[in-house]
Each structure stands twice: as structure tokens, then as C-alpha cells.
DRENROTI-296963 format. One record per residue (C-alpha): residue number from 1; residue in three letters; x, y, z. Coordinates in Angstrom, 3 decimals. Example, Ala and Ser with C-alpha at 12.3 -4.5 7.8 and 13.67 -1.06 7.14 Angstrom:
nr=1 rest=ala east=12.300 north=-4.500 up=7.800
nr=2 rest=ser east=13.670 north=-1.060 up=7.140
***
This chain:
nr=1 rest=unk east=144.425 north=155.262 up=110.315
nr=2 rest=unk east=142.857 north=154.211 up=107.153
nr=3 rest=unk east=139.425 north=154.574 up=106.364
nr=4 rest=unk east=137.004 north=153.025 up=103.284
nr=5 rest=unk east=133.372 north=154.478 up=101.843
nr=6 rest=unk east=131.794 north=150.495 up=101.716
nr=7 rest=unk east=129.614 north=149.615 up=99.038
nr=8 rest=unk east=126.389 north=150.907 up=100.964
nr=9 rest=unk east=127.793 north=154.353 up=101.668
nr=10 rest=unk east=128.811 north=153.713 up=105.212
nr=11 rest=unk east=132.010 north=154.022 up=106.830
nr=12 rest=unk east=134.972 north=151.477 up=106.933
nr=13 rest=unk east=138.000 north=150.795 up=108.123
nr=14 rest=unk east=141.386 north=149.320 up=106.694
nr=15 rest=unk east=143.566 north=147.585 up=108.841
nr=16 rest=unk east=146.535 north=145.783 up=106.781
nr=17 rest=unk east=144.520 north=143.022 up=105.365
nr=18 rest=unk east=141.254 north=143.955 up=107.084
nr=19 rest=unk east=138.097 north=146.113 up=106.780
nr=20 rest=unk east=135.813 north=147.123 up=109.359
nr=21 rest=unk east=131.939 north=148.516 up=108.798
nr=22 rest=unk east=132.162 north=150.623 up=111.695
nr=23 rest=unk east=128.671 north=150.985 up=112.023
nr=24 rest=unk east=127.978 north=147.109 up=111.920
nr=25 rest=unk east=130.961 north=147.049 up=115.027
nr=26 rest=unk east=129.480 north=149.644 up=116.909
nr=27 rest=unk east=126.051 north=147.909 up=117.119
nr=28 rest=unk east=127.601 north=144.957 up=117.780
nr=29 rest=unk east=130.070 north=146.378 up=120.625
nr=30 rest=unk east=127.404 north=148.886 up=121.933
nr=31 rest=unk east=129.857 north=151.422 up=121.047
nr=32 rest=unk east=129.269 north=155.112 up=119.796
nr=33 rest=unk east=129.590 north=155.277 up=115.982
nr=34 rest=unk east=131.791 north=158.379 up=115.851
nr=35 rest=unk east=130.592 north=159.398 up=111.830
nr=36 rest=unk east=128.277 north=157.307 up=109.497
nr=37 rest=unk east=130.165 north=158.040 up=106.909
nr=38 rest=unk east=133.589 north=159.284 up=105.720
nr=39 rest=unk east=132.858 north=162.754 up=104.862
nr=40 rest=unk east=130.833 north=163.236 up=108.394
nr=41 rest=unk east=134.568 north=161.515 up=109.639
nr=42 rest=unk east=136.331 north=164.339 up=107.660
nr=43 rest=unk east=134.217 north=167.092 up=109.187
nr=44 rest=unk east=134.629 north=165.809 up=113.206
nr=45 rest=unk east=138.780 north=166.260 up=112.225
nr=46 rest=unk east=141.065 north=164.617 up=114.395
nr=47 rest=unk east=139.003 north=163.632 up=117.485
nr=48 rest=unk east=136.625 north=161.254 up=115.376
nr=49 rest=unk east=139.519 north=160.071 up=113.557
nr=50 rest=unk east=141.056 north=158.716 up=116.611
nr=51 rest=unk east=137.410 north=157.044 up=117.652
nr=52 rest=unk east=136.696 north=155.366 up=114.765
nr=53 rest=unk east=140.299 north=153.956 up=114.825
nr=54 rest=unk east=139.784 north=153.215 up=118.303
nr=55 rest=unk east=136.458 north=151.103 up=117.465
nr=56 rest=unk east=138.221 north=149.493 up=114.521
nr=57 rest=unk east=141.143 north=148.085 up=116.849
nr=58 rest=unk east=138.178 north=147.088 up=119.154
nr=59 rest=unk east=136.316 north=145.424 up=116.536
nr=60 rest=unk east=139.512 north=143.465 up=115.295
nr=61 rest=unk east=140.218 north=142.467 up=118.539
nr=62 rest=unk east=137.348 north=140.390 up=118.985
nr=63 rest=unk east=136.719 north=139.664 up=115.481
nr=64 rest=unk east=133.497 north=141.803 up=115.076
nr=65 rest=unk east=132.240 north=142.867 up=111.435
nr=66 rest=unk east=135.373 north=141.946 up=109.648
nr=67 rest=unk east=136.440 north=141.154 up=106.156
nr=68 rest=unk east=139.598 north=140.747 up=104.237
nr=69 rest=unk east=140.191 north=143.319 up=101.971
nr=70 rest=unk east=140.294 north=140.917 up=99.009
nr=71 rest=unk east=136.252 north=140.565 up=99.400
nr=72 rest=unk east=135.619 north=144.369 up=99.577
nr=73 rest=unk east=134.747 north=146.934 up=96.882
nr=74 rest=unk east=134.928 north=150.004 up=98.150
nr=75 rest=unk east=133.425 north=153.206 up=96.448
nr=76 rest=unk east=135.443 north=156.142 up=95.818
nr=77 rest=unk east=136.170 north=157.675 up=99.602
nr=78 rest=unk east=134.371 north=160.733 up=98.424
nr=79 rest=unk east=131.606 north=159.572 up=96.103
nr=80 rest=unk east=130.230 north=162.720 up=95.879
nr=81 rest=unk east=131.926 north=165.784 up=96.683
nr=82 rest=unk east=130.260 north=169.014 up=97.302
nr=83 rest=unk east=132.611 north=171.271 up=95.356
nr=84 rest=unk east=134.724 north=170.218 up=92.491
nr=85 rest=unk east=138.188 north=169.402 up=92.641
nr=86 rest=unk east=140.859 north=171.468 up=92.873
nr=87 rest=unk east=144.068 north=170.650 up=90.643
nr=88 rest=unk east=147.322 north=171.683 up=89.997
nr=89 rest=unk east=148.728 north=171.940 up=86.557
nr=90 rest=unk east=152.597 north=171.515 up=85.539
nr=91 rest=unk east=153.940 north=170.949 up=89.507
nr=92 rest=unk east=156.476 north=168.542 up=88.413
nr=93 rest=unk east=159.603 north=169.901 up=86.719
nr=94 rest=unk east=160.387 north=166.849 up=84.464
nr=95 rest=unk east=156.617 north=166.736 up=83.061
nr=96 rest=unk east=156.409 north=171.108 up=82.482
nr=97 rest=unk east=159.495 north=169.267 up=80.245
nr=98 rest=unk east=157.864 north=166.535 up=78.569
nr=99 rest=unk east=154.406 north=168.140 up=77.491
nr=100 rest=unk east=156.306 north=171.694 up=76.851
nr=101 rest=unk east=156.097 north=170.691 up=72.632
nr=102 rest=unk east=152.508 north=169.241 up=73.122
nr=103 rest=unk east=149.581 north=171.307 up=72.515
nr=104 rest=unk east=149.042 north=171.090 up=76.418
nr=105 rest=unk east=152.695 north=172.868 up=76.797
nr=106 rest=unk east=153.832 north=176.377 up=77.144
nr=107 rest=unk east=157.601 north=177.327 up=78.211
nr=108 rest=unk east=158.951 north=177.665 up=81.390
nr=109 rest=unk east=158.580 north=176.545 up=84.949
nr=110 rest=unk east=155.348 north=178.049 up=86.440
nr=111 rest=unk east=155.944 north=181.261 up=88.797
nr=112 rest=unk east=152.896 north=180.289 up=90.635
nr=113 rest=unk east=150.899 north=177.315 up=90.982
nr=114 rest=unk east=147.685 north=176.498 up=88.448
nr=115 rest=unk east=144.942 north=176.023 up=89.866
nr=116 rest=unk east=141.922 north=174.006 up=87.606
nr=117 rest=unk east=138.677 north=172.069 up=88.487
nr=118 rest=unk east=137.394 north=168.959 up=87.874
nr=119 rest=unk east=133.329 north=168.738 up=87.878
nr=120 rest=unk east=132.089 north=166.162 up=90.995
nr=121 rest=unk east=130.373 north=163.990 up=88.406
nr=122 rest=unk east=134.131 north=162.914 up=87.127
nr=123 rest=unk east=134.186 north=160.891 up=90.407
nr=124 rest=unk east=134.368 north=156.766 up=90.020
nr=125 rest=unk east=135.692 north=154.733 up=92.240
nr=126 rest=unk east=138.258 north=151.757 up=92.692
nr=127 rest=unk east=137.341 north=148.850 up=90.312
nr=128 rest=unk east=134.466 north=150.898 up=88.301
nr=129 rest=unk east=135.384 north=151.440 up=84.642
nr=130 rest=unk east=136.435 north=154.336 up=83.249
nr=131 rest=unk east=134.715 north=155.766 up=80.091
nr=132 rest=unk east=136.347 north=156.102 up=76.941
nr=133 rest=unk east=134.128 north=158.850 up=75.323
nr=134 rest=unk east=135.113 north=157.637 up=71.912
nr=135 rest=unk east=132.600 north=159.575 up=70.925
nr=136 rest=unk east=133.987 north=162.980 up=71.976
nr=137 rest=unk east=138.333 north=162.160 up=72.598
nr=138 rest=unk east=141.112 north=160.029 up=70.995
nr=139 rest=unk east=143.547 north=161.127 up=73.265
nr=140 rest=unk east=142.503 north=160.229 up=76.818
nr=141 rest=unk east=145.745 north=160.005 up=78.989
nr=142 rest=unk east=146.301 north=159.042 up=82.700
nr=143 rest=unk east=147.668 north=161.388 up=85.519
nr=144 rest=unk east=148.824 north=159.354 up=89.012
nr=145 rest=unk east=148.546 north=161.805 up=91.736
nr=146 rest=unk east=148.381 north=162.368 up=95.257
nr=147 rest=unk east=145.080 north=164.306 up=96.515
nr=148 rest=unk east=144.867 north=166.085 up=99.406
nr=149 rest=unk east=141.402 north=165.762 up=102.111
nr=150 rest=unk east=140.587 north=168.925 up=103.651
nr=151 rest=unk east=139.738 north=168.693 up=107.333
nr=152 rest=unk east=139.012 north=171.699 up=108.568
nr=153 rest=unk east=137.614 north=174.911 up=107.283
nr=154 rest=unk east=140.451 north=177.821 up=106.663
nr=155 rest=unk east=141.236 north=181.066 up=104.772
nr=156 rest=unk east=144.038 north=183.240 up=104.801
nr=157 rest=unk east=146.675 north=179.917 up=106.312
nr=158 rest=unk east=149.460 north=180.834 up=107.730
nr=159 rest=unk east=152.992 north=178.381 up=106.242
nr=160 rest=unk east=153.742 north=177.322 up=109.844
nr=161 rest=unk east=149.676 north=176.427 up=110.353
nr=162 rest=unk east=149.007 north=174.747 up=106.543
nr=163 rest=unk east=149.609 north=170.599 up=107.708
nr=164 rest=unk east=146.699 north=171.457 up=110.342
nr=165 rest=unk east=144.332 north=172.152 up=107.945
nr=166 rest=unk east=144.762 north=168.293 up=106.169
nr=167 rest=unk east=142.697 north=165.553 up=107.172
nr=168 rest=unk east=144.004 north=163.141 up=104.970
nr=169 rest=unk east=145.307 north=161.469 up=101.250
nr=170 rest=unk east=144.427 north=159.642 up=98.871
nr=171 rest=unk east=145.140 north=158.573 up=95.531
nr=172 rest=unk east=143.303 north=160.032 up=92.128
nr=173 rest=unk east=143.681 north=159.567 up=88.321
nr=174 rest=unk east=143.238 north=162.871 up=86.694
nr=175 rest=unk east=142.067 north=161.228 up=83.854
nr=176 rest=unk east=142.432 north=163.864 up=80.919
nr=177 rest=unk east=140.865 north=164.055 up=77.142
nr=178 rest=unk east=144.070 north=165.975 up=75.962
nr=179 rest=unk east=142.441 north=167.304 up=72.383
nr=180 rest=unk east=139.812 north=168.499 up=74.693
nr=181 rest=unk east=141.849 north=169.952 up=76.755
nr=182 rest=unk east=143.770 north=172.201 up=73.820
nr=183 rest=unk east=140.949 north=172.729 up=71.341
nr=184 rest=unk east=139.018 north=174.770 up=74.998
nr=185 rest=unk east=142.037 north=176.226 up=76.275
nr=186 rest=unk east=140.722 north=176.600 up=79.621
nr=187 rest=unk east=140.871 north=172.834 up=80.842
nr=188 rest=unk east=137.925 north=172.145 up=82.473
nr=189 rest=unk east=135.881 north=170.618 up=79.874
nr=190 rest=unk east=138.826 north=167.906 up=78.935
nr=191 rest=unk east=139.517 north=167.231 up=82.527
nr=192 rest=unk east=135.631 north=166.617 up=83.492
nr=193 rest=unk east=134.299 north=163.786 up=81.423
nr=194 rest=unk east=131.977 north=161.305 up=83.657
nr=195 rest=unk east=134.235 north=158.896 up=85.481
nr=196 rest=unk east=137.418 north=160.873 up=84.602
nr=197 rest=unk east=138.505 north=161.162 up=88.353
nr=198 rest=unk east=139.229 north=157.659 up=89.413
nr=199 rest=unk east=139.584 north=157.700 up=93.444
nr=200 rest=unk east=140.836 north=155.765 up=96.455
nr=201 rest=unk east=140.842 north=153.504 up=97.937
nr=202 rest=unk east=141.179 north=154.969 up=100.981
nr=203 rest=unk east=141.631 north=158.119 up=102.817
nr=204 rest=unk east=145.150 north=158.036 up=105.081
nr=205 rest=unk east=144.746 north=160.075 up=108.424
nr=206 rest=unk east=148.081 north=162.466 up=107.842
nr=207 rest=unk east=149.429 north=161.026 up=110.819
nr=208 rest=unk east=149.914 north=157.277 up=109.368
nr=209 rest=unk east=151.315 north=159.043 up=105.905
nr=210 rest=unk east=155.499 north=158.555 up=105.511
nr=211 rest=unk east=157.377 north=161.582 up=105.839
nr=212 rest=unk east=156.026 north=163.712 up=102.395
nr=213 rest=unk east=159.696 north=163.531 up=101.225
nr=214 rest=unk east=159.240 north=159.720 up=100.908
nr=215 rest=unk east=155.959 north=159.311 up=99.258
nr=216 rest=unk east=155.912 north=157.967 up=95.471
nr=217 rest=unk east=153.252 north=158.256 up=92.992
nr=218 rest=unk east=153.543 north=155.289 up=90.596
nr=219 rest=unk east=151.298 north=154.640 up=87.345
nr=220 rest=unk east=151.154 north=151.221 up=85.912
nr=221 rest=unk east=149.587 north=150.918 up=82.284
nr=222 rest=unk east=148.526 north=147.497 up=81.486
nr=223 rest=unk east=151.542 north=146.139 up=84.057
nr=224 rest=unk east=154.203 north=149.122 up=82.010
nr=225 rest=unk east=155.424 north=151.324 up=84.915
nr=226 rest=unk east=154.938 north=154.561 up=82.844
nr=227 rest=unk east=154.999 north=157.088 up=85.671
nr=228 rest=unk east=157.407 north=157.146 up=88.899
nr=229 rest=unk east=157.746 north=160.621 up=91.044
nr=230 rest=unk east=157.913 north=161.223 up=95.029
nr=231 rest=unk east=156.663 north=164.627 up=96.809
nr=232 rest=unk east=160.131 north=165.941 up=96.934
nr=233 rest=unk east=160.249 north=166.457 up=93.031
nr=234 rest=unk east=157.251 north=169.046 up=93.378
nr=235 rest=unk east=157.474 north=173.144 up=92.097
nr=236 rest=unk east=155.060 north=173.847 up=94.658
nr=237 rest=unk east=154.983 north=171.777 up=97.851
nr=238 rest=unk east=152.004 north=170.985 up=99.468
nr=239 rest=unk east=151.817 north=174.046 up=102.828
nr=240 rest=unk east=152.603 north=176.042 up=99.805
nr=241 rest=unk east=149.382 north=174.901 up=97.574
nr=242 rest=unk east=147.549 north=175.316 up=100.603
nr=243 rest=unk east=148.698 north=179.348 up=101.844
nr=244 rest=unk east=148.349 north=180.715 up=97.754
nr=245 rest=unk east=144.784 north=178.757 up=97.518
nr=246 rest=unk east=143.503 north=179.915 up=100.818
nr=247 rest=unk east=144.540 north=183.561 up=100.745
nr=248 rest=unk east=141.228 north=185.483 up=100.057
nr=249 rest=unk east=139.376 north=181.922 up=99.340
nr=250 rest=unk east=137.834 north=179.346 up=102.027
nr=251 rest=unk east=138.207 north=175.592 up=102.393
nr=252 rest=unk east=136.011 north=173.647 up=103.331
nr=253 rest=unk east=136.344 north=169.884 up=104.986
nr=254 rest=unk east=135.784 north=167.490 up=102.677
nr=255 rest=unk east=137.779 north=169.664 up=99.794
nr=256 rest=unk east=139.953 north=167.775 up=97.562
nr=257 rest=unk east=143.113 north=168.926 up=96.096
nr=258 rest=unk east=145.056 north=166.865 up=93.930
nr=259 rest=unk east=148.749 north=168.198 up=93.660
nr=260 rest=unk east=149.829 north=167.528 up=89.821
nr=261 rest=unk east=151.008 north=164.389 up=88.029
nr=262 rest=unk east=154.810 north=163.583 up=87.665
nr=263 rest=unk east=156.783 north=162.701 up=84.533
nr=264 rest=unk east=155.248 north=159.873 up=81.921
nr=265 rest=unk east=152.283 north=160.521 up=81.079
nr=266 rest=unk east=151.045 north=159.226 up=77.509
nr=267 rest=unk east=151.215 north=162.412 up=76.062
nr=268 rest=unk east=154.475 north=163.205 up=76.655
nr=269 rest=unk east=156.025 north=159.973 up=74.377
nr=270 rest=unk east=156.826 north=159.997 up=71.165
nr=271 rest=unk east=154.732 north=159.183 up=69.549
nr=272 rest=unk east=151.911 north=159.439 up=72.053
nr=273 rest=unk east=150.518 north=156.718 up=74.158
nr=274 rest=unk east=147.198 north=157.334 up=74.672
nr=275 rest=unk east=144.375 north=155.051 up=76.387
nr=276 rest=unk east=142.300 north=152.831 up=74.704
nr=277 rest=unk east=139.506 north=150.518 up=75.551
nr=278 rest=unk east=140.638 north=147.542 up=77.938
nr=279 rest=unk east=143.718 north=149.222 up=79.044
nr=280 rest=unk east=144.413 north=148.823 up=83.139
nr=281 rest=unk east=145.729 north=151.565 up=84.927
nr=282 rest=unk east=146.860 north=151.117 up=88.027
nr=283 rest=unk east=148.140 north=154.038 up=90.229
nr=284 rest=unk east=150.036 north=153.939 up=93.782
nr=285 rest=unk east=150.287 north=155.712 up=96.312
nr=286 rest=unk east=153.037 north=155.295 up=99.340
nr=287 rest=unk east=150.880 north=155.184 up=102.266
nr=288 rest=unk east=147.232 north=155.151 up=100.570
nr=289 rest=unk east=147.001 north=151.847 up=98.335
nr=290 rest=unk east=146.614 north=151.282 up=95.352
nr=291 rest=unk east=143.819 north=152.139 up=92.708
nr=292 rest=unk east=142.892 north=149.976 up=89.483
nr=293 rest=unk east=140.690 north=150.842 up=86.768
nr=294 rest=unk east=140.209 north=149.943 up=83.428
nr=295 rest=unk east=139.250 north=151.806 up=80.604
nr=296 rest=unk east=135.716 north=151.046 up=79.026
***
């Protein structure tokens, strides 16, 4: 179960090499529209998951309000969130290593996860450009990661109850200004420039996801695989991330939580290898697609 923000807002579907507008299919099928759009899908959890997916197999079926995929832009699943993201700093072993001489770095494996924000304004979606801010960073690096989609709102999660509590993936770029990013200390300014949270192209229901264990997160610069990880390389997995966030804190549906970057990011080469205008990055996700921008 796949599902697409289209380019008016409204909610899609992705089926292999096919989108749905579920609203355009439930007109035509005199069907109930189960959410107009993906973060009213988010909220209704699992039951209007399994609706819209059930009018998307409907609409395929008799070849109502379909497209291939190759003549769809879809916005970023979550165009505008209501609270920031949440990120996780150094959850990869082998980058805490490579960015540990960097100004970015620090020693040691974290003893518990860091948490950091990304403002909702960062948010672009697949195909839209993404900003070089010449005027403010000359180090703007790339960060392939796999977000989390809260579905349901929780505090105080239990381990054995934390997978309950996830709607969904999907892919982000936690696009960073990395001299921002030292020169503030805290990291929210040089993670939160306009259009520095590429995102999408879809949200994955958890239950069409691999088994965690098997999911990569690849980052292609300008065709240069740079960045190759899975889930099973992470310092804090993901039930974990969700029982030290939660404790004393609510989600909410619709929260996204992206859950750190692995190894190879342009900071961490010697010299650096930092973005620069008319660079493509292109980021996958096992299970969620993949997401190309290029940098403006």
C-alpha cells in the first residue's frame, strides 16, 4: 500500500507502474473516498489505509482515473507538516566515524539517541529544486534517510507496542549547510534552509515495507553511489527511537521522524565533497522509491 500527495493536493495511489487520484475513482465508481488527502489517510490509521487500497485495486481493475507513474509529479507526501521534523543525529556507527575529525564530530558512539528539528518550511518535494543558499553556505551536503510517518497519537510507548504507533515510510534528504551547522552549534539553523528536506515520493503502509533488517538507504550524487547503509547498521533501532522520544512527550499522526543518515556523506571525504549548483541527488529507499532532486 503506497500512497502519493498529486499535484493538486489530493490523494493518490501507487500501484507498480500506476497512480490512482482516489478521489477522481471514487466519483467515478460511486465509492466512499476514505481521506481527501494523505495526512487525513494518516490520521484514519489502518482502517482507511486498507479502503483507499481497496478503491485503488477497484479503480485499476476497470481502468478508472489512471496514469503511469512516468506522467505524474507528485508533491512531497507531507507538503506541509504541522510540527517540524524530528531527526536523529550520528545513528550510524561508520558515519559517528567519518565526521568524528569534522567540525560536525565529537568522539564516541552516542549513549542515547539525538534528537534535532528541521523547520516545516525545509519541505520540497520529488523533482522540485533544491536551493543552494550561496548566499549564506559553501558546504551544503546530502543525508539519504529513511523517515518514519506517525499514525497514531502516543506517549509513554511501551518496546513491545512501538511498530503500532507507525503508519508508514518514506524517503527524505536531510539536506544540511554544514558551516552552518558548526558556526550555531545547536543544528537547527544549518539543517532548516527552505527546501532543505527533500521528500517522497510516497508514503509505504508498514505492512508492504521488507523486513527493517533488509531495507537500504542508497544516495546517488550525479550517478556516484556515495552512500549505501540498511536498518540493521543503526545505534538506535527504530521501537527504540520511538519509546526514548515518547516517554514524557506526545506524537501526533502525521509526525515525521527521520532516523539518521549512514556512511558517505560529502563531508566525511577528504577533501570534502560538497554540493554545488546542478548536482543530482538521488536517494533510495527499499520499499518507498526513489527521490531525485537537483541542486539550484
Amino acid at each position: 500500500m503506497k500512497f502519493l500527495t498529486l499535484e493538486g493536493g489530493q490523494l493518490g495511489a501507487l500501484s507498480e507502474d500506476r497512480v490512482v487520484d482516489l478521489a477522481a475513482a471514487a466519483g467515478a465508481l460511486g465509492m466512499t473516498l476514505p481521506a481527501a488527502t494523505l495526512v487525513e489517510l494518516v490520521e484514519r490509521g489502518d482502517s482507511g489505509a486498507e479502503a483507499a487500497w481497496a478503491l485503488c485495486l477497484r479503480a485499476l481493475e476497470r481502468g478508472i482515473a489512471t496514469r503511469p507513474v512516468s506522467a505524474v509529479r507528485p508533491r512531497a507526501p507531507i507538503p506541509c507538516p504541522r510540527r517540524n521534523i524530528i531527526c536523529i543525529g550520528k545513528n550510524y556507527r561508520e558515519h559517528v566515524k567519518e565526521v568524528a575529525a569534522t567540525a560536525i564530530g565529537g568522539t564516541g558512539i552516542p549513549e542515547q539517541p539525538i534528537f534535532f528539528t528541521k523547520a516545516t518550511t525545509a519541505v520540497i518535494g520529488p523533482g522540485d529544486p533544491i536551493p543552494s543558499h550561496a548566499e549564506v553556505t559553501d558546504k551544503l551536503d546530502y543525508e539519504a534517510e529513511l523517515a518514519i510517518v506517525i499514525g497514531s497519537e502516543a506517549r509513554d510507548i511501551s518496546p513491545e507496542r512501538a511498530m503500532d504507533h507507525v503508519f508508514g515510510y518514506t524517503a527524505i534528504n536531510d539536506v544540511s549547510a554544514r558551516d552552518l551547522q558548526a558556526a550555531h552549534v545547536q543544528w537547527f539553523r544549518g539543517k532548516s534552509l527552505d527546501g532543505s528536506a527533500p521528500m517522497g515520493p510516497a508514503i509505504v503502509h508498514r505492512s508492504a515495507m521488507p523486513a527493517l533488517e533488509q531495507i537500504r538507504i542508497c544516495c546517488w550524487v550525479n550517478g556516484e553511489l556515495r552512500q549505501d547503509g540498511h536498518l540493521g547498521q543503526l545505534i538506535f533501532d527504530i521501537p527504540s527511537i520511538l519509546v526514548t522520544l515518547s516517554s514524557g512527550m506526545t506524537l501526533l499522526p502525521g509526525d515525521i521522524i527521520a532516523t539518521g543518515t549512514p556512511k558517505g556523506v560529502g563531508a566525511g571525504f577528504k577533501p570534502p565533497r560538497f554540493l554545488v549548483p546542478g548536482d543530482e541527488v538521488a536517494i533510495e529507499v527499499t520499499g518507498a522509491g526513489r527521490l531525485v532532486n537537483r541542486v539550484a
